[in-house]
C-alpha positions as a Markdown table, in Angstrom:
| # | Residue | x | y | z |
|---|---|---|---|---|
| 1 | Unk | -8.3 | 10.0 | 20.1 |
| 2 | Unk | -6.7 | 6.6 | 19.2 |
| 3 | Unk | -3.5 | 7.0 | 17.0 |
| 4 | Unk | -4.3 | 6.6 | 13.7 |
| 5 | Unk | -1.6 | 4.8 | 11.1 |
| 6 | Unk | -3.5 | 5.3 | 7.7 |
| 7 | Unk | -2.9 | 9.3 | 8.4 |
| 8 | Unk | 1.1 | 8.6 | 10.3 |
| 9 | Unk | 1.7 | 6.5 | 6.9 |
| 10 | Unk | 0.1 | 9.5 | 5.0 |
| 11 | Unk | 2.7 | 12.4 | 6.1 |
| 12 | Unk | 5.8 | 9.8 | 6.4 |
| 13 | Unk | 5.0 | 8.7 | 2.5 |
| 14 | Unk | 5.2 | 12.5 | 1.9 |
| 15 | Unk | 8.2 | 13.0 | 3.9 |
| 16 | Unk | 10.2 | 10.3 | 1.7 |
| 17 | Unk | 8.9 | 11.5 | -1.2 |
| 18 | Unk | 10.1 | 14.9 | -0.7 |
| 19 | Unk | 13.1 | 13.5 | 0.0 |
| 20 | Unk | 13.4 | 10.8 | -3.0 |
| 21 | Unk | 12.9 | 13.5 | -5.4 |
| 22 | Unk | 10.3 | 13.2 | -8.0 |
| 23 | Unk | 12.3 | 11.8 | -10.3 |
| 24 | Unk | 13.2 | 8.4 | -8.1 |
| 25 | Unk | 12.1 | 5.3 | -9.1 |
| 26 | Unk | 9.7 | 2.9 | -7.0 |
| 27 | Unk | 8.8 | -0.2 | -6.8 |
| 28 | Unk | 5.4 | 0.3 | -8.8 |
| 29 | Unk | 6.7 | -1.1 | -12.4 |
| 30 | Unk | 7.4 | 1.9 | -14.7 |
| 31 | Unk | 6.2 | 4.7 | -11.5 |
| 32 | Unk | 8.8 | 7.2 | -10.5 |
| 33 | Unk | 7.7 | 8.9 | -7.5 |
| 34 | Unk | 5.6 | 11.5 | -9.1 |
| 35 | Unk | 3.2 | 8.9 | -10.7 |
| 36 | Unk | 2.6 | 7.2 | -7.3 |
| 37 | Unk | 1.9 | 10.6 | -5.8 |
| 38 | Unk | -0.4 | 11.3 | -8.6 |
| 39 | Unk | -2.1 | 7.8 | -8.5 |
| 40 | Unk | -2.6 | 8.4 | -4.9 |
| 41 | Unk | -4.4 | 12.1 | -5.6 |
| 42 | Unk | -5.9 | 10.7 | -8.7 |
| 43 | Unk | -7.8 | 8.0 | -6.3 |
| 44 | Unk | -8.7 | 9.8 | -3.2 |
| 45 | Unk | -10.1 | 13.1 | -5.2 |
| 46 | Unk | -11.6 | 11.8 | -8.6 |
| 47 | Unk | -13.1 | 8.0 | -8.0 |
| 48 | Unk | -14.7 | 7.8 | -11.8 |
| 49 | Unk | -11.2 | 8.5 | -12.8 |
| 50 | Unk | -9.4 | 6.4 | -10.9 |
| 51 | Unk | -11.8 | 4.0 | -12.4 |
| 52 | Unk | -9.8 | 3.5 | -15.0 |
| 53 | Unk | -7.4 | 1.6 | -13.6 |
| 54 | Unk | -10.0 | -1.2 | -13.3 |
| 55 | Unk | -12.1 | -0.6 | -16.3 |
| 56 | Unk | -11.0 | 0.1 | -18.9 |
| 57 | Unk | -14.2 | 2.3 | -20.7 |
| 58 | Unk | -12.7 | 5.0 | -18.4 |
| 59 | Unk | -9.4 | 4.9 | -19.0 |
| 60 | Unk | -9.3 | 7.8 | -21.3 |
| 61 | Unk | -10.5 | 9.6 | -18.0 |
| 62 | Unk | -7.8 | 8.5 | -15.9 |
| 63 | Unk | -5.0 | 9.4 | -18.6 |
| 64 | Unk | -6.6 | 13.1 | -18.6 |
| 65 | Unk | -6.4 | 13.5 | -15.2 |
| 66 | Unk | -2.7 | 12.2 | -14.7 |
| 67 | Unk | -1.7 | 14.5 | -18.1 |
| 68 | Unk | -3.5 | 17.5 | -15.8 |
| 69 | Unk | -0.9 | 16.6 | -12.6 |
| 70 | Unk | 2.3 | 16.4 | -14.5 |
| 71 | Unk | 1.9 | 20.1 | -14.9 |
| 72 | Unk | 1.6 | 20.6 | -10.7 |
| 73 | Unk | 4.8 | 21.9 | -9.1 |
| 74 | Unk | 6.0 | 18.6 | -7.1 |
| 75 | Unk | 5.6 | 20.2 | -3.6 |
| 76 | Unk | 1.7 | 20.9 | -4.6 |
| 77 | Unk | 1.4 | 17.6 | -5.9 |
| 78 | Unk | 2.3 | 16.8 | -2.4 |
| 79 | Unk | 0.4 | 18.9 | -0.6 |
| 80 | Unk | -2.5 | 17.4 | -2.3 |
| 81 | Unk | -1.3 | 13.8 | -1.1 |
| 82 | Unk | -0.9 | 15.4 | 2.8 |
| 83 | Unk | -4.2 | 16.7 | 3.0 |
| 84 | Unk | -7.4 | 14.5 | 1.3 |
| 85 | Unk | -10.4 | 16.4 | 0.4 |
| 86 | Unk | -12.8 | 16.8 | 3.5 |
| 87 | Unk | -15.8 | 14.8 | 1.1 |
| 88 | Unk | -13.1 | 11.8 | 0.6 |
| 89 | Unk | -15.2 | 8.6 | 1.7 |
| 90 | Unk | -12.2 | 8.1 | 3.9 |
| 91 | Unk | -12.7 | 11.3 | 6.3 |
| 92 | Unk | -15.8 | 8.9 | 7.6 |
| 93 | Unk | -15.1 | 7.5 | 10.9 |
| 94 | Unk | -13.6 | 3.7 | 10.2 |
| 95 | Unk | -13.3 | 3.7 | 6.9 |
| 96 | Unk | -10.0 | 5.5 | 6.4 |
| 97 | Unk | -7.8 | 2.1 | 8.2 |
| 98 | Unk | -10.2 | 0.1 | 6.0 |
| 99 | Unk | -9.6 | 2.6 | 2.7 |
| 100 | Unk | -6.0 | 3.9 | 3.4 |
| 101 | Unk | -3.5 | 1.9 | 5.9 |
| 102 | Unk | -2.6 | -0.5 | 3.5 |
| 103 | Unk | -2.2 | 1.7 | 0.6 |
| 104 | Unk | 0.3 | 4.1 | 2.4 |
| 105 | Unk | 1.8 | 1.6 | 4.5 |
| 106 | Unk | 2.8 | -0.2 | 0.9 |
| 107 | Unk | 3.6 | 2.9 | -1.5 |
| 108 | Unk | 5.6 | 4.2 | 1.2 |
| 109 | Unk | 7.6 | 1.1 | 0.9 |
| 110 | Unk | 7.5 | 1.3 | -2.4 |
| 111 | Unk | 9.3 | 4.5 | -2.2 |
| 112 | Unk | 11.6 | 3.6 | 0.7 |
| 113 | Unk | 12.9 | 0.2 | -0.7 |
| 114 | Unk | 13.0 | 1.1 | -4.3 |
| 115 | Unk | 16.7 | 3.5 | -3.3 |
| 116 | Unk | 19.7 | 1.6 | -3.4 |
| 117 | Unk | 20.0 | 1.4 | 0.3 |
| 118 | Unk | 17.2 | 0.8 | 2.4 |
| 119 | Unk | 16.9 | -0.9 | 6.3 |
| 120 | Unk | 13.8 | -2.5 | 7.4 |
| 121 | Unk | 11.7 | 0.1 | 9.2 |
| 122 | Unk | 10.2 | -0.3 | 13.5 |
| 123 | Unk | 6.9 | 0.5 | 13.7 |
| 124 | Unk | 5.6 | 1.2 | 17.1 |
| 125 | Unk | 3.9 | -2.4 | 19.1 |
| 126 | Unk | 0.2 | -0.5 | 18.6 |
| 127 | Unk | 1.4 | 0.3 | 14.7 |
| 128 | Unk | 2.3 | -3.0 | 14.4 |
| 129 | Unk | -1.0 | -4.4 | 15.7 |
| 130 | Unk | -3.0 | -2.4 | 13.1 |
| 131 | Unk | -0.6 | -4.0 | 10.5 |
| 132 | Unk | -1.6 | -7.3 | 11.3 |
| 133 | Unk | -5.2 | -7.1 | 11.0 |
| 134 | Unk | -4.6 | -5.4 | 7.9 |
| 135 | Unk | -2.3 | -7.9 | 6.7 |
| 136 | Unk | -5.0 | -11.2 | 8.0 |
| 137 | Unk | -7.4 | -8.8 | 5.7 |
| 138 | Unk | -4.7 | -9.2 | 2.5 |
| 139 | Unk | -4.2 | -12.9 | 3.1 |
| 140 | Unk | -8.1 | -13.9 | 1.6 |
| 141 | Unk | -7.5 | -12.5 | -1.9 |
| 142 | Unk | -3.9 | -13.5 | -2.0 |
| 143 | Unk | -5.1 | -17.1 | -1.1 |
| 144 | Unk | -8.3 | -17.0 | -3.2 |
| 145 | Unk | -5.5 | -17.2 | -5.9 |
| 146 | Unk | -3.0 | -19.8 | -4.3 |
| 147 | Unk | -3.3 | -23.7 | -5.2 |
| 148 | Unk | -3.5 | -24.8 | -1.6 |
| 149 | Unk | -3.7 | -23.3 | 1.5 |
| 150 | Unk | -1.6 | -20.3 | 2.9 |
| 151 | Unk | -0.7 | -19.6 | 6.2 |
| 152 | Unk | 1.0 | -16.4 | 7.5 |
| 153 | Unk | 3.0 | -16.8 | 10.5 |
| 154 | Unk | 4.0 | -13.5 | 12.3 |
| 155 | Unk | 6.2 | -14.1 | 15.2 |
| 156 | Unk | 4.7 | -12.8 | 18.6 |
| 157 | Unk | 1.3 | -12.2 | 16.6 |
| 158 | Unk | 0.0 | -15.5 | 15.8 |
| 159 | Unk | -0.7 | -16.7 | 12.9 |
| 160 | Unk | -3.7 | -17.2 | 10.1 |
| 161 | Unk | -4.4 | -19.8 | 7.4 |
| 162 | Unk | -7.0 | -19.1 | 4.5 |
| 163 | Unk | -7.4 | -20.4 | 1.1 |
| 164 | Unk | -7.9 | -24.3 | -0.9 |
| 165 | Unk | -8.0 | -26.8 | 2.2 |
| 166 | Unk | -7.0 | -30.5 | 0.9 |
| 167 | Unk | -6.1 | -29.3 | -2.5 |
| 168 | Unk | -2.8 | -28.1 | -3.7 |
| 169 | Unk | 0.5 | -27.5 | -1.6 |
| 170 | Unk | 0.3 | -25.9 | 1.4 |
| 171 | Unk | 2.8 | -22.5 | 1.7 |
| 172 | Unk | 3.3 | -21.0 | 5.0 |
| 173 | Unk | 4.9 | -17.1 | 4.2 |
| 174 | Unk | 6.7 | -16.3 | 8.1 |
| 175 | Unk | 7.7 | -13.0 | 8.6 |
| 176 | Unk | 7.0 | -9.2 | 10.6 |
| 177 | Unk | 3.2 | -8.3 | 9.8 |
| 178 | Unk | 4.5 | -5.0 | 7.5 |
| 179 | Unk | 6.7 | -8.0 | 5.4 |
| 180 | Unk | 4.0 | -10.5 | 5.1 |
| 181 | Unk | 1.6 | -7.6 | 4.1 |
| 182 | Unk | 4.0 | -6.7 | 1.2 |
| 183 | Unk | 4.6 | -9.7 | 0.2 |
| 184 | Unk | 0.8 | -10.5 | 0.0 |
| 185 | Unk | 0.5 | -7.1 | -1.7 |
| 186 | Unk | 2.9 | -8.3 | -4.6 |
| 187 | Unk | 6.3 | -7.3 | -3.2 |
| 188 | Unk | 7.7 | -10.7 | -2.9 |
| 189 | Unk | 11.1 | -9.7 | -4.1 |
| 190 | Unk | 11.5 | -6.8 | -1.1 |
| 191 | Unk | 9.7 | -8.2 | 1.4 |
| 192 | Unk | 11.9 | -10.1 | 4.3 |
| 193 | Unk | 10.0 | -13.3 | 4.8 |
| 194 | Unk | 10.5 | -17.3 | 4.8 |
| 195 | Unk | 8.8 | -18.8 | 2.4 |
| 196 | Unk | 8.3 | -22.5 | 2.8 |
């Protein structure tokens, strides 16, 4: 069985979190880390209320459901986020890297680089591979939004251009696939990258 980093990224966001403490802040504007592990529950075991982040005719659904979690002991809270439901449309074969590798790969960031002191992490070549394609996938709504064109240039990976041809200013983001796939996810003030 091919190694799989939406579930690595799964148990080493818990592992920080444990260790952050449930107060600790994260990058996710006005989250400590028990509302990202909550938002992360929330969406993997109720979809209608995780809905509401969306829509908002169901946000008083989402609000229940996080009121219900900030009762949980932190380490069940937790345990929830280490081990999805077996009915989770991610437990289908291929859809968890579609559904999950980016979303851990970037809250577990946002845990790790929201502490004071933080150093870029090594992901494994074959890691790093899966967080390129996932990061060519974040490029077409971040560029469906840009001006002009964007290229993203990863060093020993290529490189991938999406977006306005002939219209705007061009912007070419270089950087390691896990720092162009933050900054594309909105994390442009953490992410290591050249902008240009």
């Amino acid at each position: 069985m091919k190694d799989n980093l939406a579930r690595a990224e799964r148990l080493r966001l818990v592992d920080s979190a444990r260790r952050a403490g449930e107060d600790a802040p994260t990058l996710c504007e006005g989250w400590n880390v028990r509302d990202l592990a909550t938002h992360l529950v929330i969406r993997e075991r109720h979809p209608r209320a995780a809905a509401g982040i969306f829509i908002p005719k169901f946000s008083d659904r989402l609000q229940a459901k996080e009121d219900e979690y900030t009762e949980m002991p932190f380490s069940r809270l937790l345990g929830l986020v280490a081990a999805p439901p077996k009915w989770t449309p991610g437990a289908l074969p291929g859809v968890e890297t579609v559904m999950n590798t980016t979303e851990f790969l970037v809250h577990h960031e946002d845990i790790r680089r929201a502490a004071i002191e933080w150093i870029p992490r090594q992901l494994s070549k074959a890691e790093t591979v899966t967080v390129w394609a996932q990061t060519k996938v974040a490029l077409l709504p971040f560029a469906g939004k840009a001006k002009g064109p964007v290229t993203i240039e990863a060093p020993s990976f290529g490189s991938r251009t999406a977006g306005k041809k002939g219209s705007g200013e061009a912007t070419t983001i270089t950087g390691a696939p896990l720092e162009l796939l933050l900054y594309l996810m909105g994390r442009d003030d953490h992410a290591l990258v050249d902008v240009h």
